[in-house]
Each structure stands twice: as structure tokens, then as C-alpha cells.
C-alpha positions in Angstrom: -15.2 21.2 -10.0 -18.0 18.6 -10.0 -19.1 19.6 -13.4 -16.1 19.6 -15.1 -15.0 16.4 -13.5 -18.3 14.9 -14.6 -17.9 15.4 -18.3 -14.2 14.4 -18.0 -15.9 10.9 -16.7 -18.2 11.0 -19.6 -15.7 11.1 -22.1 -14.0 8.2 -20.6 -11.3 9.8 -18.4 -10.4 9.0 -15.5 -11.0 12.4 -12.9 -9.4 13.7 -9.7 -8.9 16.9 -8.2 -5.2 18.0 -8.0 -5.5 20.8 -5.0 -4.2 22.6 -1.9 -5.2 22.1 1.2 -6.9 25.5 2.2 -9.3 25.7 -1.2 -9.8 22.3 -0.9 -11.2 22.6 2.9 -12.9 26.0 2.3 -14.2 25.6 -1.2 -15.0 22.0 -2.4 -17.8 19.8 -0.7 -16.6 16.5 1.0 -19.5 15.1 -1.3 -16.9 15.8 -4.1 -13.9 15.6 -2.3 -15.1 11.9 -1.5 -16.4 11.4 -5.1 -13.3 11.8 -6.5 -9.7 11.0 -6.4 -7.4 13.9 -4.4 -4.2 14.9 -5.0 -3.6 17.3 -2.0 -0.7 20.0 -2.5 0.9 21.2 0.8 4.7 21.2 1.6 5.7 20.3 4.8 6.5 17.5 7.0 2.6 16.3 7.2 -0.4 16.9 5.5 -3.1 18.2 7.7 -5.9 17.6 5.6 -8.5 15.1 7.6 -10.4 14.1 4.4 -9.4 11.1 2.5 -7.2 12.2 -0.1 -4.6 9.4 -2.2 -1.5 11.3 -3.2 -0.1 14.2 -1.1 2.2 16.7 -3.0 4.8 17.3 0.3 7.5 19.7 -1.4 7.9 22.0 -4.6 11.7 22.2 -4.3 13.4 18.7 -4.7 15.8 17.3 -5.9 16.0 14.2 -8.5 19.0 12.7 -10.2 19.0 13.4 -13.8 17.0 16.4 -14.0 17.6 20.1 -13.3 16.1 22.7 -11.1 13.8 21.6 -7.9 11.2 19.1 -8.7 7.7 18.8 -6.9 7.6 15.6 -4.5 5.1 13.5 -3.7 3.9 10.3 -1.7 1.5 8.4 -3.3 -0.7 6.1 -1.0 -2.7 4.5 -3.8 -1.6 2.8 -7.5 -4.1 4.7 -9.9 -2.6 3.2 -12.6 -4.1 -0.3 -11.3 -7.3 1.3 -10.5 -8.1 2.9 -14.0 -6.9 -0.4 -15.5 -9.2 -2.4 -13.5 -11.8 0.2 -13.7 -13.0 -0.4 -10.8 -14.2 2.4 -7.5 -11.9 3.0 -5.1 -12.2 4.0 -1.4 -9.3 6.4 -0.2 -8.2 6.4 3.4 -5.2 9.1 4.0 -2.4 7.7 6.2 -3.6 8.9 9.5 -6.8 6.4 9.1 -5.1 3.9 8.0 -2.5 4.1 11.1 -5.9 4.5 13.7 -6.7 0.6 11.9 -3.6 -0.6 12.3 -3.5 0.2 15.8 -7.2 -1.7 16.1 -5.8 -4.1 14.4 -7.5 -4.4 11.6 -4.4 -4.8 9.3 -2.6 -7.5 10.7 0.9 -7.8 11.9 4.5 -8.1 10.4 4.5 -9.3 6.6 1.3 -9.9 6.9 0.1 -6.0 7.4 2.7 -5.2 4.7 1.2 -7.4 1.5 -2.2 -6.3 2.7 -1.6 -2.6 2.8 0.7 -2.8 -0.5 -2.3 -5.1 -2.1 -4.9 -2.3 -1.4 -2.7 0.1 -3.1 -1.2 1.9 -0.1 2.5 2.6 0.9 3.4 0.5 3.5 6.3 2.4 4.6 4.3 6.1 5.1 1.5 3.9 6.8 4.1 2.2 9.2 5.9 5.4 9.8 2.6 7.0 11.0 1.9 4.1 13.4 5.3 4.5 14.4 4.8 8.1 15.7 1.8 7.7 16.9 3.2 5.0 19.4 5.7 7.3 20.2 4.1 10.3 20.9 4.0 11.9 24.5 1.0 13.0 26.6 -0.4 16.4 26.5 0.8 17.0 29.9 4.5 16.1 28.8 4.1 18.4 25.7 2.9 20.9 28.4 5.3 20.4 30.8 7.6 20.9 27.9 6.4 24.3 26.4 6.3 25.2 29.9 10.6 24.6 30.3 10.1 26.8 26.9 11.8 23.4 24.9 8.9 24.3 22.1 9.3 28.2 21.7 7.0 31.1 21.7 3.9 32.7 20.0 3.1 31.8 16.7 6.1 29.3 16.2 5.1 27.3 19.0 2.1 27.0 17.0 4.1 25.9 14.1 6.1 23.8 15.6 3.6 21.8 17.7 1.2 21.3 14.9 4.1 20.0 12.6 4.6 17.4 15.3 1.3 16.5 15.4 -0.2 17.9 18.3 -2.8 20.3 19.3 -2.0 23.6 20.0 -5.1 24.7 21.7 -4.8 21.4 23.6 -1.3 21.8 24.8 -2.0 25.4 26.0 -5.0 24.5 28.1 -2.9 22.0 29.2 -0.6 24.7 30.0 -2.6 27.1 31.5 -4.0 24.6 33.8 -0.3 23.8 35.5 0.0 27.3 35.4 
């Protein structure tokens, strides 16, 4: 990957790495995977990749008006087309960084927070929506105490279904066990 990459760069291209999650956690170094722009593939209602990544490929079956069949969707959290204009390096953060800085407020407030996200290149909206949750979310003991009055399900789609909402599933169960 970093070879080929490389001698894209040296014939003036701009290069990235268009992946899914799992290779791109088992089989590319974060040396590359922070050298060079990601486009993470994995369809879902988050992406739990913890690298930095700047578009995230969310589904494979959507829908657009005008064309036919299911079309790949995708949230993009940086403008690449302003970047490779401008030539110029980019640092990537992915949307759960970006939501931690918010919170520290590092970002501002209001229409303030918005221009400066949308100026760095980032979507305002996923960012927002990420801080959003992450204000609303409930303890581990109310997730517990929750799984416990069986409102999250059994076995491997309690798994599922906790990790889709964010939470840690080997958390939650210690969590569980200890109520127990």
C-alpha cells in the first residue's frame, strides 16, 4: 500500500487508501494509515474505526433520485477537493475526536463552532450529532441495569446491539455481573 501510494504521489496524484475497517486495522500500519487520506468502508450506523480516517463509506444499498439500483453512501468529514487544490497536508480527525474537542471546548459555541468546523473541512452536522449523543448517553450502570430487565437482548445480539449504540460490551457485562 505504501509503495504504490508513493509512486502515485510521485507522479503528481493525489493518494488515499479506500478500505474496510477489518484489513485496514489488521493489515495497514497506522504509520500509513496516518500518512495518507482514508476512506473507511463499513455499513452500519457508526464506524468503529478509532484511527483518523476523512470519509466513511456507511451503506452499499441506497437510494438516490435519478439513478437506478442501490448506490454506496457516504459521509464525508473533509473537502479533498480544496485540499488537492491548495496542495497543502492535511491532518484528519474522525468524528469521535472531534466531538471529545468540542466537549473541551476547543471548538467554540453556536455559529461560531459551525464556520470553524465547516472551515477545517469537516461536517458540522455529523460532528454536532456525535456531541449530541455523547451528552445523552447513560451510565454504564443504567445500561446494566437495563440488560439486566433484558431491554438489550441476549448473547451475541446484545453484543450487536450495544456496540451499535456506542457502548462497551465487556464494560456493560462487568457492570452486570457485579449487580448480579
Amino acid at each position: 500500500m505504501k509503495s504504490f501510494c508513493s509512486v502515485l504521489e510521485q507522479n503528481g496524484c493525489y493518494a488515499g487508501l479506500y478500505i474496510s475497517r477489518s484489513p485496514l486495522q489488521n493489515y495497514i500500519s497506522p504509520s500509513v494509515a496516518q500518512r495518507y487520506a482514508v476512506w473507511v468502508a463499513e455499513y452500519g450506523p457508526c464506524c468503529n474505526y478509532n484511527g483518523n480516517y476523512g470519509i466513511w463509506q456507511h451503506s452499499s444499498t441506497g437510494s438516490v433520485p435519478g439513478v437506478n439500483g442501490n448506490c454506496d453512501l457516504d459521509y464525508a468529514y473533509i473537502d479533498y477537493a480544496a485540499v488537492i487544490n491548495k496542495k497543502q497536508p492535511i491532518t484528519r480527525k474522525n468524528p469521535d475526536e472531534l466531538a471529545a474537542e468540542v466537549l473541551d471546548g476547543q471548538w467554540g459555541n453556536g455559529t461560531d463552532r459551525q464556520q470553524r468546523l465547516t472551515a477545517a473541512g469537516y461536517d458540522y452536522a455529523v460532528v454536532q450529532e456525535k456531541v449530541n449523543r455523547l451528552l445523552n448517553r447513560k451510565s454504564v450502570d443504567q445500561i446494566a441495569r437495563e440488560v439486566i430487565r433484558g431491554s438489550w437482548g441476549n448473547g451475541n445480539e446484545r453484543i450487536n446491539r450495544l456496540k451499535q449504540a456506542g457502548y462497551d460490551p465487556t464494560q456493560i457485562q462487568k457492570r452486570v455481573n457485579q449487580l448480579l
